[in-house]
LOKE-614029 format. One record per residue: y negated, x, z of N, C-alpha, C in turn; residue in one letter; residue number from 1. Coordinates in Angstrom, 2 decimals. Example, Ala and Ser with C-alpha at 12.3 -4.5 7.8 and 13.67 -1.06 7.14 Angstrom:
# LOKE-614029
+---------+---------+---------+---------+---------+---------+---------+---------+---------+--------+-----+
:      nv :      nu :      nw :     cav :     cau :     caw :      cv :      cu :      cw : residu : num :
+---------+---------+---------+---------+---------+---------+---------+---------+---------+--------+-----+
:    5.69 :   13.19 :    7.80 :    4.50 :   12.30 :    7.80 :    3.30 :   13.20 :    7.80 :      A :   1 :
:    2.25 :   12.85 :    7.08 :    1.06 :   13.67 :    7.14 :   -0.03 :   12.90 :    7.87 :      S :   2 :
+---------+---------+---------+---------+---------+---------+---------+---------+---------+--------+-----+
END
This chain:
# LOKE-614029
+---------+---------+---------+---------+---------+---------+---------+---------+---------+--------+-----+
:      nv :      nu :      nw :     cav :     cau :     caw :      cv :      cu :      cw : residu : num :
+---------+---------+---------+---------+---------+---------+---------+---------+---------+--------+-----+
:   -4.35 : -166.11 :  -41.57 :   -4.19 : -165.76 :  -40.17 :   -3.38 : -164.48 :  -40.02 :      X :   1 :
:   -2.30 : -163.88 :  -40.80 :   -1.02 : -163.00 :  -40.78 :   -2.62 : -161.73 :  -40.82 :      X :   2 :
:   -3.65 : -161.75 :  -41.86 :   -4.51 : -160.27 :  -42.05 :   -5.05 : -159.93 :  -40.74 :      X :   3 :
:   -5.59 : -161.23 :  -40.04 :   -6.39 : -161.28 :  -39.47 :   -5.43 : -160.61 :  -37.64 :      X :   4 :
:   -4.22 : -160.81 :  -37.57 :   -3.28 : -160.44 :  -36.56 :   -3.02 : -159.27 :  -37.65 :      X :   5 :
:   -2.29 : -158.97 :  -38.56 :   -2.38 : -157.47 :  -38.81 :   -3.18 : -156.33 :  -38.78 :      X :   6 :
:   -4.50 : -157.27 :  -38.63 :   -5.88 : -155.96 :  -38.35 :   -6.18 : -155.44 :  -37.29 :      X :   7 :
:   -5.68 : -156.21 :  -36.21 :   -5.98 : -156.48 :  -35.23 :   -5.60 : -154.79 :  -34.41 :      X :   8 :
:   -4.78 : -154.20 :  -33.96 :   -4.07 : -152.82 :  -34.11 :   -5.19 : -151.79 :  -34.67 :      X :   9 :
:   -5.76 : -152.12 :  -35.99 :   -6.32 : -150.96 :  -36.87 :   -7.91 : -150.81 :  -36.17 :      X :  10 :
:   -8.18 : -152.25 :  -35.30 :   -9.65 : -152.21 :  -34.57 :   -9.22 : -151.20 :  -33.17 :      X :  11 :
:   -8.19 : -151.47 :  -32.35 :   -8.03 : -150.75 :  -31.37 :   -7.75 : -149.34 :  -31.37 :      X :  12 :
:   -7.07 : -148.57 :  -32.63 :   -7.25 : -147.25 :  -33.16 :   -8.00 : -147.00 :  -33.27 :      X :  13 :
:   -9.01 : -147.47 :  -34.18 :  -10.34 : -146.51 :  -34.74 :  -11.36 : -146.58 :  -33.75 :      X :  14 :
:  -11.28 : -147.36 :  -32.45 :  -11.99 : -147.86 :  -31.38 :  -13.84 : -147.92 :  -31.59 :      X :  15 :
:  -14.09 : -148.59 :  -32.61 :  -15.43 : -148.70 :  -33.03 :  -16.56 : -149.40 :  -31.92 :      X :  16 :
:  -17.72 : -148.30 :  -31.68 :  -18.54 : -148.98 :  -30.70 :  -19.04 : -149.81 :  -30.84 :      X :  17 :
:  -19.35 : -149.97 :  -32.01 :  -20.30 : -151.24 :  -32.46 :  -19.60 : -152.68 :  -32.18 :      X :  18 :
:  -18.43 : -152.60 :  -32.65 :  -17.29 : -153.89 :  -32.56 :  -17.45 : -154.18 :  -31.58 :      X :  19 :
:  -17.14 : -153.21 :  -30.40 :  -16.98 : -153.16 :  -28.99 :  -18.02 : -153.81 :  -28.19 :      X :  20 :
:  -18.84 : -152.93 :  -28.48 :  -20.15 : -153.61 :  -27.97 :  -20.50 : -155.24 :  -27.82 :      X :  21 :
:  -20.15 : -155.46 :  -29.27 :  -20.04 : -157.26 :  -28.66 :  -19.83 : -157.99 :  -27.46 :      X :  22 :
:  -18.70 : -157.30 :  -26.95 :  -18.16 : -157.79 :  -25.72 :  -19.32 : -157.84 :  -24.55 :      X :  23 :
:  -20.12 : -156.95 :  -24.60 :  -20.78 : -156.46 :  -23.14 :  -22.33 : -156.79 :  -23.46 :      X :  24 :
:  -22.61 : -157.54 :  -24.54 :  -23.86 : -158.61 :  -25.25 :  -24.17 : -159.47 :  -24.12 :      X :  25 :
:  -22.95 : -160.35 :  -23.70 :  -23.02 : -161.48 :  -22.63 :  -23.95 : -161.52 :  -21.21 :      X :  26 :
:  -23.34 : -159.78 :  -20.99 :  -24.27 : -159.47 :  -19.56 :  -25.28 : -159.05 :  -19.64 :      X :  27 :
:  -25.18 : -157.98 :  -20.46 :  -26.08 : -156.50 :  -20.85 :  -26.96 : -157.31 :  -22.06 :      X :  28 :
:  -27.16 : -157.81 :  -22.23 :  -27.90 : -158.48 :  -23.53 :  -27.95 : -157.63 :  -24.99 :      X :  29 :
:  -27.58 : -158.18 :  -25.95 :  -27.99 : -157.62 :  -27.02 :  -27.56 : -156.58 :  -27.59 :      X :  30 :
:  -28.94 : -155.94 :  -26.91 :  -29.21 : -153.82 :  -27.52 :  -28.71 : -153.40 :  -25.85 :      X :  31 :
:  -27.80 : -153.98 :  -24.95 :  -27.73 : -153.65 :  -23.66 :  -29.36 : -153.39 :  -22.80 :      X :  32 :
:  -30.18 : -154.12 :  -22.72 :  -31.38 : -153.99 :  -22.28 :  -31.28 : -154.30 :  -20.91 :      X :  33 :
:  -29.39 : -155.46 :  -20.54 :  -29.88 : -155.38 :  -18.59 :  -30.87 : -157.11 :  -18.48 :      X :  34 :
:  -30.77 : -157.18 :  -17.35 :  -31.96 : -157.75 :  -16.76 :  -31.31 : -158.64 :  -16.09 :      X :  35 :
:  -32.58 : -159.20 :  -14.69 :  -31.74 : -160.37 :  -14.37 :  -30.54 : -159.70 :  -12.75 :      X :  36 :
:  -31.01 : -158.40 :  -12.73 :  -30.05 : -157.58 :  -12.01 :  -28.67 : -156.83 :  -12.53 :      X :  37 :
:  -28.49 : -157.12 :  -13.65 :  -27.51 : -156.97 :  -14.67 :  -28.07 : -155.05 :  -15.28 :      X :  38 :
:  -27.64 : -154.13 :  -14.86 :  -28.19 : -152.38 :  -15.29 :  -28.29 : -152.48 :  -16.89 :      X :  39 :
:  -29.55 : -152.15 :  -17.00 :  -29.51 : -151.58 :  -18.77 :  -28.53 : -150.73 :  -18.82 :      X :  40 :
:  -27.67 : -150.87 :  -19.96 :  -26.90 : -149.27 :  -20.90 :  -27.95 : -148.91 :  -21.75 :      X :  41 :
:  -28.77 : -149.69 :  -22.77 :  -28.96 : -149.13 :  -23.93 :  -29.21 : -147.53 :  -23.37 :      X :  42 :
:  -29.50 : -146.68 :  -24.75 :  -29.92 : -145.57 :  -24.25 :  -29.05 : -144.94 :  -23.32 :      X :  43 :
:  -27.94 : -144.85 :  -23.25 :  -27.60 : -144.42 :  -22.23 :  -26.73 : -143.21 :  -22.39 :      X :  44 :
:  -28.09 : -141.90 :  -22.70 :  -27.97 : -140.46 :  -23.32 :  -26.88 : -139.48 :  -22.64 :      X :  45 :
:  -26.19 : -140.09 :  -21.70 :  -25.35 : -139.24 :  -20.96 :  -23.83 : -139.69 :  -21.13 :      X :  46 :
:  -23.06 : -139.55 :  -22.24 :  -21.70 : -140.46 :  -22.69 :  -21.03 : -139.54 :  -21.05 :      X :  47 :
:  -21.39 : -138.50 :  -20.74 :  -20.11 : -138.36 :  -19.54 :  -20.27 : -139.31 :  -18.81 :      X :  48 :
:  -21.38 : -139.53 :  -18.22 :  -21.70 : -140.77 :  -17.01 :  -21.30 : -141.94 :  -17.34 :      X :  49 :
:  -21.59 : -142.50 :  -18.31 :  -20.83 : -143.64 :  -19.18 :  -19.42 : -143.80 :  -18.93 :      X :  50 :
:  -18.97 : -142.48 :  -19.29 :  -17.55 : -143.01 :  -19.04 :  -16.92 : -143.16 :  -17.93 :      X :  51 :
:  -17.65 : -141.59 :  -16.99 :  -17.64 : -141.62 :  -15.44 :  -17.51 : -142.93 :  -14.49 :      X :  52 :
:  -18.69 : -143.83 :  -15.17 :  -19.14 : -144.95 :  -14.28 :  -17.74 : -145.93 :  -14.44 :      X :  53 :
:  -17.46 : -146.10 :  -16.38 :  -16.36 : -146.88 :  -16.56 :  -14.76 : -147.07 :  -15.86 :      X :  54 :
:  -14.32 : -145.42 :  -16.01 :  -13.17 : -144.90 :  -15.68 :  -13.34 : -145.56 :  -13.76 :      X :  55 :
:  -14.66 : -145.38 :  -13.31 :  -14.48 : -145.46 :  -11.51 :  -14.66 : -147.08 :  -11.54 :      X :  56 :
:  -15.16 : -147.92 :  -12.56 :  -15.07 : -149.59 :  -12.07 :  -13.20 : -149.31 :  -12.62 :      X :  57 :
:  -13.08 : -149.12 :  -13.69 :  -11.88 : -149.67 :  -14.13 :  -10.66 : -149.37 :  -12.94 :      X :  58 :
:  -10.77 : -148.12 :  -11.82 :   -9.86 : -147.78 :  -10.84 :  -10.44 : -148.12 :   -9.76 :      X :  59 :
:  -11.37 : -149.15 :   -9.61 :  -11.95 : -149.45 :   -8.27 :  -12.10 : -149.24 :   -7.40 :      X :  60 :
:  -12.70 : -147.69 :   -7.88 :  -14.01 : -146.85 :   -7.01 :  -15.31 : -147.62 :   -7.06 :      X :  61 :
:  -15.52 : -147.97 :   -7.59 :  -16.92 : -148.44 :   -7.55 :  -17.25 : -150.07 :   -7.41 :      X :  62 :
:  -17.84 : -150.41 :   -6.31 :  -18.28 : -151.76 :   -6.01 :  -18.87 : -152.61 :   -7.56 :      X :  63 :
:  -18.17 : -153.59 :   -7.73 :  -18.96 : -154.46 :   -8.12 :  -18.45 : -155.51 :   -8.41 :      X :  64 :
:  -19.36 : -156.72 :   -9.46 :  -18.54 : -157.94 :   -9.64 :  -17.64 : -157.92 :  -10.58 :      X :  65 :
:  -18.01 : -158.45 :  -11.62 :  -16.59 : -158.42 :  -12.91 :  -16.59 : -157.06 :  -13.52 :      X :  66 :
:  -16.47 : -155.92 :  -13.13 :  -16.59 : -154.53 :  -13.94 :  -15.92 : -154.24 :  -14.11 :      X :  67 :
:  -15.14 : -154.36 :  -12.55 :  -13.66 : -153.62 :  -12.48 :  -12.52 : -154.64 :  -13.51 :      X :  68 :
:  -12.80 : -156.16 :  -13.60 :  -11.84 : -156.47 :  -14.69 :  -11.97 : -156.56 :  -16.10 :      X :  69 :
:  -12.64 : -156.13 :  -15.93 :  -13.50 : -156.31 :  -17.65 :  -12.90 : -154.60 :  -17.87 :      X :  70 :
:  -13.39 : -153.69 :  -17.30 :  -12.78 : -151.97 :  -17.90 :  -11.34 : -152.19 :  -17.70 :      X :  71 :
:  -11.04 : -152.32 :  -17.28 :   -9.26 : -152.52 :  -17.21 :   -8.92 : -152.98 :  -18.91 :      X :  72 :
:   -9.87 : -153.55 :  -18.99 :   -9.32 : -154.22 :  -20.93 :   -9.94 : -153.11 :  -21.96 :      X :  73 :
:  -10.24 : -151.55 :  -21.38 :  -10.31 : -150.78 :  -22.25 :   -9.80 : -149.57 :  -22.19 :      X :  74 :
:   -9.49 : -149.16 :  -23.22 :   -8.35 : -148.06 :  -23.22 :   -9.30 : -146.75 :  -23.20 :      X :  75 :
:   -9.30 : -145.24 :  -22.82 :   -9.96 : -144.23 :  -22.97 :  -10.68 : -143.91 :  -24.23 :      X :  76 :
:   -9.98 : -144.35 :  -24.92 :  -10.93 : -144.65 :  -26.70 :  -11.92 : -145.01 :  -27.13 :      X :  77 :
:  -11.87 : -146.42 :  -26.19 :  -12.77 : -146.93 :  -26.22 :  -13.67 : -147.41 :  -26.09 :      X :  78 :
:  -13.86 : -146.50 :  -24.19 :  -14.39 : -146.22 :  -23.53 :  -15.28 : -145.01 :  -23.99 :      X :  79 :
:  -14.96 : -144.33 :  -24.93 :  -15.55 : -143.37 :  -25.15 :  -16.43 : -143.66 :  -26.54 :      X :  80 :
:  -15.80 : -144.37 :  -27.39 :  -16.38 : -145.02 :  -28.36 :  -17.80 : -145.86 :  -27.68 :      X :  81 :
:  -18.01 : -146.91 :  -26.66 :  -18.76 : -147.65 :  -26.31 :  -19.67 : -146.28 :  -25.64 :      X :  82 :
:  -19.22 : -145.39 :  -25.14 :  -20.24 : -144.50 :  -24.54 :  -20.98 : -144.09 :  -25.90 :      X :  83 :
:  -20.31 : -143.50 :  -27.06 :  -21.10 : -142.91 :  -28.11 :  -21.99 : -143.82 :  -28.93 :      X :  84 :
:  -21.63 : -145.54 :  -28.47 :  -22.43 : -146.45 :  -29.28 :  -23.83 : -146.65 :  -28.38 :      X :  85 :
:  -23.37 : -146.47 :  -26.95 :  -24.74 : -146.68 :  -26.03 :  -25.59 : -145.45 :  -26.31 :      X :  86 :
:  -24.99 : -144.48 :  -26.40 :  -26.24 : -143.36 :  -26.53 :  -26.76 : -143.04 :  -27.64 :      X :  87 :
:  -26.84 : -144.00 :  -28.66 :  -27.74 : -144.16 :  -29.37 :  -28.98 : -144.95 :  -29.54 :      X :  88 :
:  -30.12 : -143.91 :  -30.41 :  -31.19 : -144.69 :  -30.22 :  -30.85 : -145.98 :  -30.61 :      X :  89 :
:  -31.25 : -147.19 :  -30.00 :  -31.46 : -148.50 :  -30.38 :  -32.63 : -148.74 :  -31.64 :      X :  90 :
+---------+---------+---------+---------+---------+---------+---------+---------+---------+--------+-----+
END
């Protein structure tokens, strides 16, 4: 348990999209495909807008349901990390 809490730090530095991504599987399905009323990310070739969209749920500019508390649990890192993991081809 002690590696597994000492690693823990070295994931939020290197802010890996892929890791990240897990999190946003639940709504966004998967490869982020959406559906259901839920917006596709995959593909989502524009990391400024990505983050644009993130940065305005996380300061609640922007209407919606759980967005605004869910970005609040990410730091600019890794916000930017999840943008560079969405804009890749799937």
């Amino acid at each position: 348990m002690v590696l597994l809490l000492a690693g823990s730090p070295a994931i939020a530095e290197t802010a890996d999209g892929a890791l990240l991504a897990g999190a946003c599987q639940g709504c966004h399905g998967v490869s982020g495909e959406g559906g259901h009323g839920i917006p596709s990310i995959r593909q989502m070739h524009d990391r400024q807008q990505f983050v644009a969209l993130m940065r305005a749920f996380r300061a609640n500019e922007r209407p919606n349901t759980v967005m605004g508390r869910i970005s609040r649990g990410y730091t600019d890192a890794e916000i930017a990390a999840l943008a560079a993991h969405f804009a890749k081809p799937q």
